[in-house]
C-alpha positions in Angstrom: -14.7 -35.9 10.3 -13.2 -33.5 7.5 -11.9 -34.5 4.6 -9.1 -32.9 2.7 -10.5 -32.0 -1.4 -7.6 -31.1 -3.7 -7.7 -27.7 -5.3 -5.2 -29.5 -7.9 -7.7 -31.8 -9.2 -11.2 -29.1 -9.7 -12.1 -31.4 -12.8 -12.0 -34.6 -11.2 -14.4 -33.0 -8.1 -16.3 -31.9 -10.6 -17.0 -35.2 -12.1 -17.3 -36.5 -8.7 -19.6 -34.0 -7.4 -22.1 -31.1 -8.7 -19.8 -29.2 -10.5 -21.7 -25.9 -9.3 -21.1 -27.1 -5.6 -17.7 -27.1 -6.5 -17.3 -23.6 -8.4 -19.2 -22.0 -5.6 -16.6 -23.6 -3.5 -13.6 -22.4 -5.4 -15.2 -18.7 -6.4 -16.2 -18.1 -2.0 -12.9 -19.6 -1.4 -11.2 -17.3 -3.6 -13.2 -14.4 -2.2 -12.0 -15.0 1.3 -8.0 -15.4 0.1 -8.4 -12.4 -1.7 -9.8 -10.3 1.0 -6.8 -12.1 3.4 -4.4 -11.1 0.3 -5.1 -7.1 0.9 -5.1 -7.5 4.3 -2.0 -8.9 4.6 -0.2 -6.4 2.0 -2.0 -3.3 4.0 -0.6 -4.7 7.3 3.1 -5.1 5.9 2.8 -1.4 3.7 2.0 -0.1 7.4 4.9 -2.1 9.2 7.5 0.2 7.0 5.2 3.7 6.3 3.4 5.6 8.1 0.3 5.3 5.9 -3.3 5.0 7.0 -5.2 1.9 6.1 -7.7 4.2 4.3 -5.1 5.5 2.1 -4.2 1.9 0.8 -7.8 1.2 0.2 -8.4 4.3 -1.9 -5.9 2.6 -3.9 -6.5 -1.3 -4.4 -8.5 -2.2 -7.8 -9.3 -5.6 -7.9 -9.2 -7.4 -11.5 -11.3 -10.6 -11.9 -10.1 -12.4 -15.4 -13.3 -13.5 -17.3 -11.9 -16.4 -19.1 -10.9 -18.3 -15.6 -11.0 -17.5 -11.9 -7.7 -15.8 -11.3 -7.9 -12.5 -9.9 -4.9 -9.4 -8.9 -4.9 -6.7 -6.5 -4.0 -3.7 -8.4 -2.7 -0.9 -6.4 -3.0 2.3 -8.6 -2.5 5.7 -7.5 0.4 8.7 -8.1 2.6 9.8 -5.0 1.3 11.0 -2.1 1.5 14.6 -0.9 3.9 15.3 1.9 1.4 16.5 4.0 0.4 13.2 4.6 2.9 12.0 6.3 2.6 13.8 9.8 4.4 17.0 9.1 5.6 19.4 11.4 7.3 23.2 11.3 10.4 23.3 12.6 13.6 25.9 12.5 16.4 25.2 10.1 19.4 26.3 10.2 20.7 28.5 7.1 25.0 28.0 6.8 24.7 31.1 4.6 21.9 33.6 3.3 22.6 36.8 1.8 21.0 40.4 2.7 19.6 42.7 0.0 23.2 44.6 0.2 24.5 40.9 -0.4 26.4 40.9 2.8 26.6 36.7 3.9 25.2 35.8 7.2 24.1 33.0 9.7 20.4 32.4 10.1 17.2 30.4 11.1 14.7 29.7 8.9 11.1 28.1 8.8 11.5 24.7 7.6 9.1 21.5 7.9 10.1 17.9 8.9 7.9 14.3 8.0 7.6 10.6 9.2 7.5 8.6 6.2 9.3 5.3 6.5 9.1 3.8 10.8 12.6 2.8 10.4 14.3 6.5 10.0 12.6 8.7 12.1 11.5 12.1 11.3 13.5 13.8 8.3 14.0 17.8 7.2 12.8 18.7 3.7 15.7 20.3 2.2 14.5 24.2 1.5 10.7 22.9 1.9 8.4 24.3 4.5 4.9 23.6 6.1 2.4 26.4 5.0 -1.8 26.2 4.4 -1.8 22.5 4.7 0.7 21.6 2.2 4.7 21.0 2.4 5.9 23.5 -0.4 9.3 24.1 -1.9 10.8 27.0 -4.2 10.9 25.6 -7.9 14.2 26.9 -7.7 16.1 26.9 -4.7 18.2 29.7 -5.5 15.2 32.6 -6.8 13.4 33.2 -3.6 10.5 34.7 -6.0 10.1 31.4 -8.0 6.7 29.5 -7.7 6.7 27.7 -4.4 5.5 23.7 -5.3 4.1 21.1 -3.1 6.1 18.0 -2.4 5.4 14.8 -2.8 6.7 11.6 -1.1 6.6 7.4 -2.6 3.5 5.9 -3.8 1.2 3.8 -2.8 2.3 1.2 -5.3 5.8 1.9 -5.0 5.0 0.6 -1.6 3.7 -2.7 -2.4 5.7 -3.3 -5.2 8.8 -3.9 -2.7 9.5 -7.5 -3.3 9.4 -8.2 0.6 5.8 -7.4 0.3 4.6 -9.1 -2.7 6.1 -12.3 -1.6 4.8 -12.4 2.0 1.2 -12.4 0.2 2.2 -14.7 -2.6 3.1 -17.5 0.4 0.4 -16.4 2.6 -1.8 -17.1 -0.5 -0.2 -20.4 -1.8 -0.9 -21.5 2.3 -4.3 -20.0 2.8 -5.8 -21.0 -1.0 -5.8 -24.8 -0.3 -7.0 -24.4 2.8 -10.0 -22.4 2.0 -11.3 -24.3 -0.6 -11.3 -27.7 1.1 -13.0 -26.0 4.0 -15.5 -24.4 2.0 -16.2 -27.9 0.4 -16.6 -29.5 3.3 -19.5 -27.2 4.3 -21.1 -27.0 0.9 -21.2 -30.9 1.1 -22.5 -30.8 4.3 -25.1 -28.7 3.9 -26.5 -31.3 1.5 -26.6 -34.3 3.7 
């Protein structure tokens, strides 16, 4: 038979029980929510981009507060490189580029195209292109001998920070939380008997 322990009322288990049972309790517990937590945000970041799991990883700093037991997932990181996101050459189509005697014409040009969001498609960089392993772009469109410049798409935090995200793991955690710790008590007492 299971019983149900209150993660409400830690104090009162405390005085009940040992109060280290019940810290190990809450701190495994919280351990097993948290890893749940950045599973659950990697799994919804990769239901909208097209982002490897290793990527979000790179990018998740875990804070543990050393006055209580609270805890945050910290997604740090700056934006990601086009490149990343499954780039391809393709032929663009020029309305009008000039000749050296200026004379206006129609044209094809090498241009590059990227996944990043699942719910668009592939999309065209506008006067980008896909050359030595990087998506680049004249610094100014209309120089051609301007420094080209690599491109760079959202962040990895800009990803999580979309409020569909954040509170899909905030429930999943309020849910999962309770239910942790009063399983994790129930097998610490156990294991006494």
């Amino acid at each position: 038979m299971r019983y149900h322990y209150d993660i409400n009322e830690l104090q009162a288990l405390k005085n009940r029980f040992d109060p280290k049972t019940v810290e190990k309790a809450f701190q495994q517990s919280l351990d097993r929510t948290q890893r749940k937590a950045a599973t659950h945000i990697s799994k919804a970041v990769r239901d909208d981009y097209h982002v490897s799991v290793a990527d979000i990883k790179k990018r998740l700093k875990i804070q543990r507060a050393r006055r209580d037991a609270s805890r945050s997932l910290l997604y740090a990181g700056r934006r990601l490189p086009l490149d990343q996101f499954k780039p391809k050459t393709t032929r663009a189509r020029v309305v009008m580029a000039t000749s050296k005697r200026g004379n206006r014409y129609k044209t094809r040009r090498r241009g590059a195209s990227v996944l990043v969001r699942k719910d668009t498609g592939r999309q065209m960089v506008k006067g980008g292109w896909f050359a030595k392993g990087h998506i680049l772009r004249r610094a100014d469109k209309a120089d051609n001998a301007s420094d080209p410049r690599i491109q760079f798409g959202p962040s990895i935090p800009g990803m999580v920070a979309h409020h569909s995200v954040i509170d899909s793991a905030q429930d999943m955690v309020r849910e999962d939380l309770p239910r942790q710790f009063s399983g994790r008590m129930d097998y610490l007492l156990g294991q006494r008997k």
